[in-house]
C-alpha positions as CSV (number, residue, x, y, z in Angstrom):
1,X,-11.9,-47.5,16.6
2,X,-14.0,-46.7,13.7
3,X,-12.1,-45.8,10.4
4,X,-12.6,-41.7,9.4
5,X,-13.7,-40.4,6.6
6,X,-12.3,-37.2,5.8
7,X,-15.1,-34.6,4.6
8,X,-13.0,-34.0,1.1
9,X,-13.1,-37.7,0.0
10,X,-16.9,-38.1,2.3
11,X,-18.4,-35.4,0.3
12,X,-16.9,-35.9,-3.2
13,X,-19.4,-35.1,-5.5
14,X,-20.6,-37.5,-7.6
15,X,-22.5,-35.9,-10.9
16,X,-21.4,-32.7,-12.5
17,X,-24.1,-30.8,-10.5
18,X,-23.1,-31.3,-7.1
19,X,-19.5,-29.4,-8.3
20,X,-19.4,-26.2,-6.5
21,X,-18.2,-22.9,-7.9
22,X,-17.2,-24.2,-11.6
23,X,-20.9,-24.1,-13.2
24,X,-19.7,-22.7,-16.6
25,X,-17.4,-25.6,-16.7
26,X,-20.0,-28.2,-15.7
27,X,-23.2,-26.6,-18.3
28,X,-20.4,-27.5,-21.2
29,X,-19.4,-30.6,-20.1
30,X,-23.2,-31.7,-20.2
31,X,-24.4,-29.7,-23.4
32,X,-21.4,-31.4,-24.9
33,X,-22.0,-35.0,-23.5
34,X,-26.2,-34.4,-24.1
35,X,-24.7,-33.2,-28.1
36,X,-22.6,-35.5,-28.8
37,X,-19.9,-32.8,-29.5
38,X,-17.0,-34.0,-26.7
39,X,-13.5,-33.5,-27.7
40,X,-11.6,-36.8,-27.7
41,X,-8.7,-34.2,-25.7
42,X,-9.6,-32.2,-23.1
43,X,-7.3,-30.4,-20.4
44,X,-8.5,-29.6,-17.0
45,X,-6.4,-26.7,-15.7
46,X,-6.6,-24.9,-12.7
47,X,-5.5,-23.9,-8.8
48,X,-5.1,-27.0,-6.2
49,X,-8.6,-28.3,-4.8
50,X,-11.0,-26.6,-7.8
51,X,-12.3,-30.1,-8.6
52,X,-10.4,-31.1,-11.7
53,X,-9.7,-34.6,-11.0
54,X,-13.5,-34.8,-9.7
55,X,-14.9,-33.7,-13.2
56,X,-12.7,-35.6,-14.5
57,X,-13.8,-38.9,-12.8
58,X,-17.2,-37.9,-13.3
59,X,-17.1,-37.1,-16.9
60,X,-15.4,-40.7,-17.4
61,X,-18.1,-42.2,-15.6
62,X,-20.3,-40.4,-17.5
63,X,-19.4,-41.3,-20.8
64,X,-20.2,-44.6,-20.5
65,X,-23.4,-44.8,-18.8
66,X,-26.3,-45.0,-20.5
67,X,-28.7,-45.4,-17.7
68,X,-29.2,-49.3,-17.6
69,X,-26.3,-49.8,-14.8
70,X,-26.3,-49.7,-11.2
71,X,-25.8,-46.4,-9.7
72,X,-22.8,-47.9,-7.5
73,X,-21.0,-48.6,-11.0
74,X,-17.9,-46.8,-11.3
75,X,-16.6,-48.5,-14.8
76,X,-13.1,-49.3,-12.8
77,X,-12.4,-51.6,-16.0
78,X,-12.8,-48.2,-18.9
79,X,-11.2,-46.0,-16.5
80,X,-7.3,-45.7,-16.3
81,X,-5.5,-43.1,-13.8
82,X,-2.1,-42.3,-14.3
83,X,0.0,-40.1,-12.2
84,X,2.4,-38.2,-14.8
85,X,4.6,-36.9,-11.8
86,X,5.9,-40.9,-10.9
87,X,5.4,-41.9,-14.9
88,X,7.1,-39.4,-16.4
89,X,9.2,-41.5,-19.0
90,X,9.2,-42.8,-22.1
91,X,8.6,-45.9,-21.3
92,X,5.8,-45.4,-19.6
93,X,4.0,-43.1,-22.6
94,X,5.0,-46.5,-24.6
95,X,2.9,-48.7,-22.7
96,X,0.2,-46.3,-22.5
97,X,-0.1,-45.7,-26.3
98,X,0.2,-49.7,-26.4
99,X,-3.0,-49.7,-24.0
100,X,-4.9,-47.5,-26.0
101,X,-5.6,-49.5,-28.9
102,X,-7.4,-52.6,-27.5
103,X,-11.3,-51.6,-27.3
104,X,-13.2,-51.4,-24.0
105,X,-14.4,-54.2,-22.3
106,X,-17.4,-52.7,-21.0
107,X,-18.9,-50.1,-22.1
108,X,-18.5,-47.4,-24.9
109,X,-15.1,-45.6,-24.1
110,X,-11.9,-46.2,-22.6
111,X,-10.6,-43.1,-20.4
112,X,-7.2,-42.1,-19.7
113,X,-6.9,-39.5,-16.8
114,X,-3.4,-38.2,-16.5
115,X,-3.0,-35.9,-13.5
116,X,0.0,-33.6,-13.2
117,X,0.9,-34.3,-16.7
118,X,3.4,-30.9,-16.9
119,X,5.6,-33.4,-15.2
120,X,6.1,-35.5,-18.3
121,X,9.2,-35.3,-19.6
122,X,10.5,-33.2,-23.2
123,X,10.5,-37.1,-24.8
124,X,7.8,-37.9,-22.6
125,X,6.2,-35.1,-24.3
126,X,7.2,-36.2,-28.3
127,X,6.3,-39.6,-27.4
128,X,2.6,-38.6,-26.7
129,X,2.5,-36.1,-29.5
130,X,0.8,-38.8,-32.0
131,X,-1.7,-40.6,-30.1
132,X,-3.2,-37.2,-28.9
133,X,-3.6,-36.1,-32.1
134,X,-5.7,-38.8,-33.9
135,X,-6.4,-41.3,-30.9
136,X,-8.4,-44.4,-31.6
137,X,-12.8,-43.8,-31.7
138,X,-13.3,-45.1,-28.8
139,X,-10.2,-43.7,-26.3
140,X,-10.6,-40.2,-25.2
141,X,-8.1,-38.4,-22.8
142,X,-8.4,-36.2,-20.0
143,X,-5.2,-34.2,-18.7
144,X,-5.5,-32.7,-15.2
145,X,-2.6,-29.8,-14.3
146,X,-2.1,-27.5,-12.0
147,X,0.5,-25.3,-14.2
148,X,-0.6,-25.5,-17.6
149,X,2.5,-22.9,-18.6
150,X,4.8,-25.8,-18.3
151,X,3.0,-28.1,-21.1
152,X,4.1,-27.8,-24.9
153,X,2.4,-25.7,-26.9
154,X,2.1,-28.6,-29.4
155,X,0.2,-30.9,-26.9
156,X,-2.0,-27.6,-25.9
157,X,-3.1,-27.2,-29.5
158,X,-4.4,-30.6,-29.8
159,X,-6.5,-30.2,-26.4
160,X,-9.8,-28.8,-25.6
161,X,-8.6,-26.8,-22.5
162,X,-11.0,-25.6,-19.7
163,X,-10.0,-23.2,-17.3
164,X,-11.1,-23.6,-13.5
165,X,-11.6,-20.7,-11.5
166,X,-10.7,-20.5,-7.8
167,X,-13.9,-21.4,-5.5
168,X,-15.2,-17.9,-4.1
169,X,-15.1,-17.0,-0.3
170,X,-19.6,-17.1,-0.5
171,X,-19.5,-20.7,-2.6
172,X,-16.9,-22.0,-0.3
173,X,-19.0,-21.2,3.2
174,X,-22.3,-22.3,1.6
175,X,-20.8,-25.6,1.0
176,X,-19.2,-26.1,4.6
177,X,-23.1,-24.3,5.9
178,X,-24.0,-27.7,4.1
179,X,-21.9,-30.2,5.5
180,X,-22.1,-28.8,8.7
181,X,-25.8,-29.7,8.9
182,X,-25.3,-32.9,7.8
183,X,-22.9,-33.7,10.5
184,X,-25.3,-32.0,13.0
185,X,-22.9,-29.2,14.0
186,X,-23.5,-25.7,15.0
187,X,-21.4,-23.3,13.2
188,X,-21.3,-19.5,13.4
189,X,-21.3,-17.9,9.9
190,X,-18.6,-15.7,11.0
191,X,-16.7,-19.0,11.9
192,X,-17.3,-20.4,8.5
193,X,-16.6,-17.6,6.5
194,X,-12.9,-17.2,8.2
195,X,-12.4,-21.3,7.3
196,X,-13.5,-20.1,3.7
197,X,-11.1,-17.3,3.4
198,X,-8.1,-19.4,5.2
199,X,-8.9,-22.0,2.1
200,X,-8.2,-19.0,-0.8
201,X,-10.0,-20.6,-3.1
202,X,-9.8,-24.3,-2.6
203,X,-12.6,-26.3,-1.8
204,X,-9.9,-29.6,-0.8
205,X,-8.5,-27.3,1.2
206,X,-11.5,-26.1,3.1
207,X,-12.8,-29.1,3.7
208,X,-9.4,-30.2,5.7
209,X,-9.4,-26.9,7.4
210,X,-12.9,-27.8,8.4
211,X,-12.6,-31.0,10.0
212,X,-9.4,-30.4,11.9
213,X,-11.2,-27.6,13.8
214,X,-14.3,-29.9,14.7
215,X,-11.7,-32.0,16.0
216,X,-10.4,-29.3,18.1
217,X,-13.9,-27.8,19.1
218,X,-16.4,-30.1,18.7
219,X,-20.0,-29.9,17.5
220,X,-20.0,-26.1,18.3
221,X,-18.0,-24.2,16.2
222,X,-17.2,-21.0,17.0
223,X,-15.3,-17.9,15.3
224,X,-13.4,-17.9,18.7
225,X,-12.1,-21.2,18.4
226,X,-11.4,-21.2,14.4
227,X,-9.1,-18.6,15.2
228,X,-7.5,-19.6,18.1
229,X,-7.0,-23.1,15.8
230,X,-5.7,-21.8,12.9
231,X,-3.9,-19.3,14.6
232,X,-5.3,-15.8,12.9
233,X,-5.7,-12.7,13.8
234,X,-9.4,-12.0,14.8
235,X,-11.5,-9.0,13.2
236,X,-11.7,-7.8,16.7
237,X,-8.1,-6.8,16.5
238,X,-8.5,-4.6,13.5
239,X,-11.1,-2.7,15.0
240,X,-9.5,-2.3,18.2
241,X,-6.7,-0.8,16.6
242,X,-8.3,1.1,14.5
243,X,-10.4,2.9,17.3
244,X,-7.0,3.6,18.7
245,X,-5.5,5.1,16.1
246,X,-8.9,7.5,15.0
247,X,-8.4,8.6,19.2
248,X,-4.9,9.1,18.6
249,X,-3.8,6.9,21.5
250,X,0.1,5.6,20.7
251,X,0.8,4.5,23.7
252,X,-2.1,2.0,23.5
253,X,-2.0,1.0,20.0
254,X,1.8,0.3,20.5
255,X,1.2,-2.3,23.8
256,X,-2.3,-3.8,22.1
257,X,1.0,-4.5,19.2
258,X,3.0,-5.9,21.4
259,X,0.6,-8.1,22.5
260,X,-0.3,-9.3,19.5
261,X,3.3,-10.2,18.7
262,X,3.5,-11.9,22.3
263,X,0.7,-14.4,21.0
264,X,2.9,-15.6,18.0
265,X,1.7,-13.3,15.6
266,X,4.1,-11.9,12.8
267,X,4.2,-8.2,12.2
268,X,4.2,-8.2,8.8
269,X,1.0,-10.1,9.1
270,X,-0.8,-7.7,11.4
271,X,0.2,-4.8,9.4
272,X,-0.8,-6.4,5.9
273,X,-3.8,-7.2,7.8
274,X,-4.8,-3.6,8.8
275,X,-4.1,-2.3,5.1
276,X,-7.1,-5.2,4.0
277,X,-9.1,-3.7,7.3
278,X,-8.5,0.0,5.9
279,X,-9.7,-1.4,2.4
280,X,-12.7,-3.0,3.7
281,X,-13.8,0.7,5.6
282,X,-13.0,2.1,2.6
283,X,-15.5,-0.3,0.7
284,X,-18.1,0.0,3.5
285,X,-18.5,3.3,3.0
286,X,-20.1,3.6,-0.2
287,X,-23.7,1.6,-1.0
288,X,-22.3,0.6,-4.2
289,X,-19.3,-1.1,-3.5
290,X,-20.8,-2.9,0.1
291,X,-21.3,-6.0,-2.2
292,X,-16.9,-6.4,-2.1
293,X,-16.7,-6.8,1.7
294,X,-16.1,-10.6,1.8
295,X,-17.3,-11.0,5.6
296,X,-19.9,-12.4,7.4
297,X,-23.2,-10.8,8.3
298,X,-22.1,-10.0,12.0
299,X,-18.4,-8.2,10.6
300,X,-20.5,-7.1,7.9
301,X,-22.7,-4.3,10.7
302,X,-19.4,-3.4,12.5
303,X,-17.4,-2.3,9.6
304,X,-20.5,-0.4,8.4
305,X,-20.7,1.2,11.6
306,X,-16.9,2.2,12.3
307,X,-16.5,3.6,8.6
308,X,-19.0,6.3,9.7
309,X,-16.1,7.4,12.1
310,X,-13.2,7.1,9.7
311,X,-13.1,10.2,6.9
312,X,-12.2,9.1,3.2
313,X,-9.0,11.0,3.1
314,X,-7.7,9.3,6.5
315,X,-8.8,5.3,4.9
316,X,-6.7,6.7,1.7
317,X,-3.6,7.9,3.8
318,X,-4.1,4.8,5.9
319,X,-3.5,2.4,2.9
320,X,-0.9,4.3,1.7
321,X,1.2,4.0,4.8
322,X,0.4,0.7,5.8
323,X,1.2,-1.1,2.4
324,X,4.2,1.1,2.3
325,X,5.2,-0.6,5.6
326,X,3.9,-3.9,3.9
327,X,6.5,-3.3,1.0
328,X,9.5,-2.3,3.0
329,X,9.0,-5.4,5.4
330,X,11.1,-7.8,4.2
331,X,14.3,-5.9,3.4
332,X,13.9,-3.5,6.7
333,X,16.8,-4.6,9.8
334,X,14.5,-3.6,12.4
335,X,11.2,-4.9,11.2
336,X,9.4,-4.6,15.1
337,X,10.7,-0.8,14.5
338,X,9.5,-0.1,11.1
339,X,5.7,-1.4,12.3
340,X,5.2,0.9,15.6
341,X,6.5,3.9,13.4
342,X,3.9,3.1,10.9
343,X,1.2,2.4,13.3
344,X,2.6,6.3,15.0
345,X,2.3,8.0,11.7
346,X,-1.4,6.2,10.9
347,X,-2.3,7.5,14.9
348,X,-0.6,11.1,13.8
349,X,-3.4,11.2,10.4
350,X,-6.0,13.0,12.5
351,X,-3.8,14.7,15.2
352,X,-3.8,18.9,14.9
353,X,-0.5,19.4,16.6
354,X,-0.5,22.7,14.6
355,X,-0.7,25.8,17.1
356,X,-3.4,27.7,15.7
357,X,-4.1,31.7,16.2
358,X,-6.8,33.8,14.0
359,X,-4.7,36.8,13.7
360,X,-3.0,37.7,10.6
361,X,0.5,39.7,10.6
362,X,1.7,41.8,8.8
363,X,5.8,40.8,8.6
364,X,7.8,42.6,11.2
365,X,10.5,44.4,11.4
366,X,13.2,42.0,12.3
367,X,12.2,40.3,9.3
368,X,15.0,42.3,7.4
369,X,17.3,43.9,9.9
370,X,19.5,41.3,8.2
371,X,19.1,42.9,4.6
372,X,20.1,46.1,5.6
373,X,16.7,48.0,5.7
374,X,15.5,50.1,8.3
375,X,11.7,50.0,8.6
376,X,9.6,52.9,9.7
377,X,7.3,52.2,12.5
378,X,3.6,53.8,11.9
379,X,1.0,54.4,14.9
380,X,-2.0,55.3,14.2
381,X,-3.1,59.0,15.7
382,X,-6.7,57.9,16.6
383,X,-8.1,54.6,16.6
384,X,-11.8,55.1,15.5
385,X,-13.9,53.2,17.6
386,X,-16.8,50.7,16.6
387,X,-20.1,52.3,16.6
388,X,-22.1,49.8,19.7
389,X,-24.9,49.9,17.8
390,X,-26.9,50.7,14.4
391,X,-28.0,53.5,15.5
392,X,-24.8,55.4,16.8
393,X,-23.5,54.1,13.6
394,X,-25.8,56.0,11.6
395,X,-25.5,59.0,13.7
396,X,-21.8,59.4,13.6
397,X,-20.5,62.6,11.9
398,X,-17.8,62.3,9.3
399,X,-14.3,63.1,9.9
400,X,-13.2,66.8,8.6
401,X,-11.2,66.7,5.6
402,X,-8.2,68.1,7.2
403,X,-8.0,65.4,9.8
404,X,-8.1,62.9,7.3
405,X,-5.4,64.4,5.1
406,X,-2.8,64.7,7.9
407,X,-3.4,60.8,8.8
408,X,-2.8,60.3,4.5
409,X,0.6,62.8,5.1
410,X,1.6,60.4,7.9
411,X,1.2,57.4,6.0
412,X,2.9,58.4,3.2
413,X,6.4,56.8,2.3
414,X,9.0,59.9,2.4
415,X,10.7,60.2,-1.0
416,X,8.4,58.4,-3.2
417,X,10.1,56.6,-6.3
418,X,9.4,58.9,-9.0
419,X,7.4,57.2,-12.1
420,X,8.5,58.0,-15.4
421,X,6.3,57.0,-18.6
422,X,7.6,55.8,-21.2
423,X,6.7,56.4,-24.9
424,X,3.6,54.1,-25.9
425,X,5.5,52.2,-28.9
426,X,8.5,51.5,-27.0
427,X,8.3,48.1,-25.3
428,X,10.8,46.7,-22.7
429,X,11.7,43.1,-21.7
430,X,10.2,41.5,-18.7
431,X,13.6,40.0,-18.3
432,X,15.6,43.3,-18.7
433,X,18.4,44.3,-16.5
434,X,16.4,47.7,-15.7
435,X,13.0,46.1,-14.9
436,X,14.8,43.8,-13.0
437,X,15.8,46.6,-10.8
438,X,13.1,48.5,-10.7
439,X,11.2,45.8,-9.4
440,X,13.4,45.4,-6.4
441,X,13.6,49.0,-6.1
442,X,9.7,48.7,-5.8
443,X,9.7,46.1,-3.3
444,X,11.9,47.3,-0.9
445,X,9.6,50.5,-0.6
446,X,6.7,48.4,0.1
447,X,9.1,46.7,3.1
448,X,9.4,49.6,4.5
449,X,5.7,50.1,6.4
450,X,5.3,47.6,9.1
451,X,3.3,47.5,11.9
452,X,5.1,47.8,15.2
453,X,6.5,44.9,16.2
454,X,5.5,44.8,20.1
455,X,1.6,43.4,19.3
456,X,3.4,40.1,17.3
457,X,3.5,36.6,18.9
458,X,6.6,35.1,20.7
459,X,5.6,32.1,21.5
460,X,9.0,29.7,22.8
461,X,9.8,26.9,21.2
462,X,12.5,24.0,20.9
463,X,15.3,23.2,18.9
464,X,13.7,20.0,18.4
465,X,10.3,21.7,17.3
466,X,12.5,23.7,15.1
467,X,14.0,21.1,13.2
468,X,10.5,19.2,12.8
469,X,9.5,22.6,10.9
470,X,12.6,22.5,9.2
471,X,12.1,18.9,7.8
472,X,8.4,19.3,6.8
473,X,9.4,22.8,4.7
474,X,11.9,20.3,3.1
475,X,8.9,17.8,2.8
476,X,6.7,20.1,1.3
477,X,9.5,21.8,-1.3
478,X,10.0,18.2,-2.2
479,X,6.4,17.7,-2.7
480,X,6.2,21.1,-5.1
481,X,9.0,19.7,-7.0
482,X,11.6,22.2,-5.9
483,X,14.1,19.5,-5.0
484,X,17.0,21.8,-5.6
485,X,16.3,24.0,-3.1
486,X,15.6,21.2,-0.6
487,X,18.6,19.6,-1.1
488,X,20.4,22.6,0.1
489,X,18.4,22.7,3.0
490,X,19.1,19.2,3.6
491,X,23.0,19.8,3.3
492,X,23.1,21.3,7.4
493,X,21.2,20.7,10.2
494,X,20.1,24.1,12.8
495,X,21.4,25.2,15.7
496,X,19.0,27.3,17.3
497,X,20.4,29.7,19.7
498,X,17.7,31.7,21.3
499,X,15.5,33.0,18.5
500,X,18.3,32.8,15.7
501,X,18.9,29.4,13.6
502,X,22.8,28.6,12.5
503,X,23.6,27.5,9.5
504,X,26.8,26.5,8.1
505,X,27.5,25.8,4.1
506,X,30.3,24.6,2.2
507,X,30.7,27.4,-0.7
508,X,28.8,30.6,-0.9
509,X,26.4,29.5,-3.8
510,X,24.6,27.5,-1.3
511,X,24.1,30.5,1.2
512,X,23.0,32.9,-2.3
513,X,20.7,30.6,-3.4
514,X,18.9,30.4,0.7
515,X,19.2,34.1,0.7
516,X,17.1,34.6,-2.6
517,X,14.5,32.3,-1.0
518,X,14.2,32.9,2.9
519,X,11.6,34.5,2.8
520,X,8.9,32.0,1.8
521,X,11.3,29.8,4.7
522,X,11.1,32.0,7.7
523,X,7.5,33.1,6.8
524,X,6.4,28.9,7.3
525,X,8.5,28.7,10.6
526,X,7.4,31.8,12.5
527,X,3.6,31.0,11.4
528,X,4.3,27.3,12.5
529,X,5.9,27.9,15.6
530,X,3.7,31.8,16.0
531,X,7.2,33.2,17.0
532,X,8.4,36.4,14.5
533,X,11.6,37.0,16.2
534,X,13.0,33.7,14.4
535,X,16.2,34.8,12.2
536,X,18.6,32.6,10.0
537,X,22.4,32.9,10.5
538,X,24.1,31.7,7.2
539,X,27.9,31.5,7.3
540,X,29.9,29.8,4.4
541,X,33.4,27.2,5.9
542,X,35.7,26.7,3.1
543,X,36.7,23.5,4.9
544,X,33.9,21.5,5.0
545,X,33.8,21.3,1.0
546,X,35.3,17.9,0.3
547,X,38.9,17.7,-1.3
548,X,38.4,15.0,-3.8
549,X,41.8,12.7,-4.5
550,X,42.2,12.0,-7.8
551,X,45.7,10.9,-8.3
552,X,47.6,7.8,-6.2
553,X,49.8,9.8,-4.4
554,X,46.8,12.4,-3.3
555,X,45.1,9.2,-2.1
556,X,47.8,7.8,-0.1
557,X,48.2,11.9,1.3
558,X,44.5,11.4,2.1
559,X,45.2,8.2,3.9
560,X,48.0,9.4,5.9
561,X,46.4,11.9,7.4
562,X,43.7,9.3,9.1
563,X,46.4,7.4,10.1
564,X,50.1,8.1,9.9
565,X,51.3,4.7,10.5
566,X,50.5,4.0,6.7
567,X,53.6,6.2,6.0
568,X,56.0,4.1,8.8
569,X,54.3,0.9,6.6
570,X,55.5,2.1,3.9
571,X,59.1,2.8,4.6
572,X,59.2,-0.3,6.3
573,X,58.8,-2.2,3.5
574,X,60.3,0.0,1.0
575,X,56.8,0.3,-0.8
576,X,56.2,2.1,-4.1
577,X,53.5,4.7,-3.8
């Protein structure tokens, strides 16, 4: 059996050019090699798999060659690797520093690459301080970590520190395009991009992702079988579900869920997932921001062409909801639960449940049977008729003024509120108990023409639609800012009998405040539910406001009266109270 190669040591690169996504890094390294201007320090920090060990090997091979050698010559003799995370002591800085000053054998330089050096010790640290400050001419260090906040901040101010960037998702799946063709293997881009994005950001890692799944498929590489191998959830997914939630199809959305979950998949995945999707239609549908969408060329046309179906305002309550879900995840009991009602509410977005009629009424008469007002019904003597055409409408004769004045007579309100003006100078407080009164006086004249009540909408309706009203007024008071008021509301729930709503309060302040405001209230539920016989019922029980026990013997009252064996406990033993 022929030894492997994996394709992260295979395709190492060997000059500073071949490093992928770290060309900033790289042009310095050279301009400062080319200038003579190399710090004798340098730190190489970083995520996992970026390359910093490679530059680092690279740079020390560099250093030394001045273009006479072989190109197989690695300088193994000037270059000296130390892993800080197994020599971490004392000791071992000791011999190091004792290393340093004997001169290179071969060569110009002698370089020290210590990897992981944030696992050095505090003394480790102290003991290093000194050489890395004023090493020897021709000794130069290179420090390689992974967590630079960990270090000293007296060994970073002695090095040179050079920041490398995670590998993007495009640099990432150009490389693996590369080595693909030099393995002769067909590869989908859609395959290799979802390799790229599984890596976030390391190249190492990439490069192990990719040659397990050629183990698994073979010389054909397909975005069917990367997924299937690394066990994520296809694009395909996300577009199915979000097809079924712009058709508002719950029960198919919930089963294509619990299918997902049947093939291993977490939820908290798949709903993290659709927030990214939601994001991604978001981004697709401007020209501008197209360039974001980190997906291949295939995905690329379908998200363009299902965020033409998908409205702004639905992709930004669709994020809202789903990373809401995404945040509540880990601390929710029923997590399967918490999913399918988010995945309800995102298929609910562009559902009009809302009954819908044209007309608009005028509020009716049962509207304040309750207040104590008796409303005067008004029918019109002669309904004029529309004129069928221009011409009749031209031709049409005017009604006689004595017609018109006995339909003004009948509209009139009978005892008029008489209007008394005041003297010009004199001015009165908005806020005065008189203008207070006159106000009310004024509207409850105005309540007293309505239209007769027969022509109005009485549409049936549930207790259970009731309630749902009843919520989303709280909802929407909430929204306004008028929590006060909605925590009143919040205080019962309605019985519904027939047309009338039930509701019971503990103290009478409650049931004044509701009264001041229930018009605004039944005005949203009988336009909601288009039925205007709907009535409120507000009675106050003195027993359900809560007794608080303050002292020890009201608590141990409060006690007994849940359970009176406490009190045979207590003579029992002859306990103190």
């Amino acid at each position: 059996m022929e030894h492997f190669v994996v394709s992260a040591r295979k395709y190492r690169p060997q000059t500073l050019k071949d490093v992928v996504g770290q060309q900033a890094i790289t042009n310095t390294l050279l301009n400062a090699i080319e200038s003579n201007h190399l710090a004798q320090a340098l730190l190489f920090t970083g995520p996992r798999g970026v390359g910093k060990t490679t530059c680092a090997r690279i740079l020390a091979k560099m250093i030394n060659s001045d273009g006479t050698e072989a190109t197989d010559e690695d300088f193994a003799f000037n270059i000296f690797e130390l892993d800080a995370a197994s020599n971490n002591s004392v000791d071992d800085i000791r011999n190091l520093t004792d290393q340093v000053r004997i001169p290179p054998q071969i060569g110009k330089y002698k370089v020290y690459i210590i990897d992981e050096v944030h696992m050095l010790s505090q003394a480790a640290f102290n003991a290093f301080l000194k050489t890395l400050e004023e090493p020897p001419k021709h000794c130069i260090f290179i420090l390689a970590t992974t967590e630079k906040h960990k270090i000293i901040p007296t060994i970073l101010s002695r090095c040179q520190i050079f920041d490398f960037k995670r590998i993007t998702v495009t640099d990432a799946k150009n490389y693996l395009k590369y080595i693909a063709e030099e393995q002769d293997i067909t590869a989908e881009d859609d395959a290799l991009h979802i390799i790229a994005q599984k890596a976030d950001g390391a190249m190492r890692d990439a490069l192990s992702i990719f040659d397990r799944v050629v183990s698994f498929s073979g010389k054909n590489l397909t975005r069917q079988a990367v997924t299937e191998n690394l066990n994520v959830l296809d694009y395909e997914t996300y577009f199915e579900s979000t097809d079924l939630i712009l058709e508002n199809k719950i029960p198919e959305l919930l089963i294509q869920f619990n299918e997902t979950l049947a093939k291993g998949f977490d939820g908290h995945h798949y709903i993290a997932g659709l927030a990214s999707h939601f994001r991604d239609l978001l981004v697709s549908k401007t020209q501008e921001t197209i360039a974001l969408l980190e997906v291949g060329d295939q995905t690329k046309t379908k998200y363009l062409e299902q965020s033409k179906k998908a409205s702004q305002e639905f992709l930004m309550q669709g994020i809202n909801l789903a990373n809401d879900c995404d945040l509540k995840y880990k601390t929710s009991k029923n997590q399967r639960l918490l999913v399918e009602l988010c995945l309800m509410q995102l298929a609910s977005i562009t559902f009009d449940g809302e009954k819908k009629n044209s007309k608009n009424y005028i509020i009716p008469a049962s509207y304040f049977k309750n207040k104590g007002i008796t409303p005067i019904p008004v029918t019109l003597p002669n309904k004029v008729e529309k004129a069928t055409s221009t011409s009749e409408a031209k031709t049409e004769t005017p009604e006689p003024k004595e017609k018109i004045s006995e339909v003004v007579e009948q509209f009139q309100v009978k005892d008029p509120p008489k209007i008394v003006l005041k003297q010009e100078n004199k001015r009165t407080s908005g806020l005065s108990l008189s203008s207070l009164k006159a106000k009310k006086e004024h509207q409850i004249k105005q309540m007293n023409v309505v239209i007769d009540e027969e022509d109005l909408p009485k549409e049936p309706f549930t207790e259970k639609d009731f309630i749902q009203v009843w919520n989303d007024y709280i909802e929407k008071l909430r929204d306004d800012g008028k929590h006060n008021l909605a925590s009143i509301l919040s205080i019962d729930t309605p019985k519904v009998t027939d047309t009338t709503a039930h509701l019971e309060f503990p103290n009478a302040t409650n049931k004044v405040e509701l009264e001041r405001q229930q018009y605004d209230l039944l005005g949203y539920i009988r336009k909601t539910l288009n039925n205007f016989d709907i009535n409120l019922s507000i009675t106050v029980n003195e027993v359900m406001e809560k007794q608080y026990a303050y002292t020890t013997l009201e608590k141990f009252e409060k006690l007994k009266e849940k359970n009176p064996s406490i009190d045979m406990l207590r003579k029992t033993f002859d306990l103190d109270v």
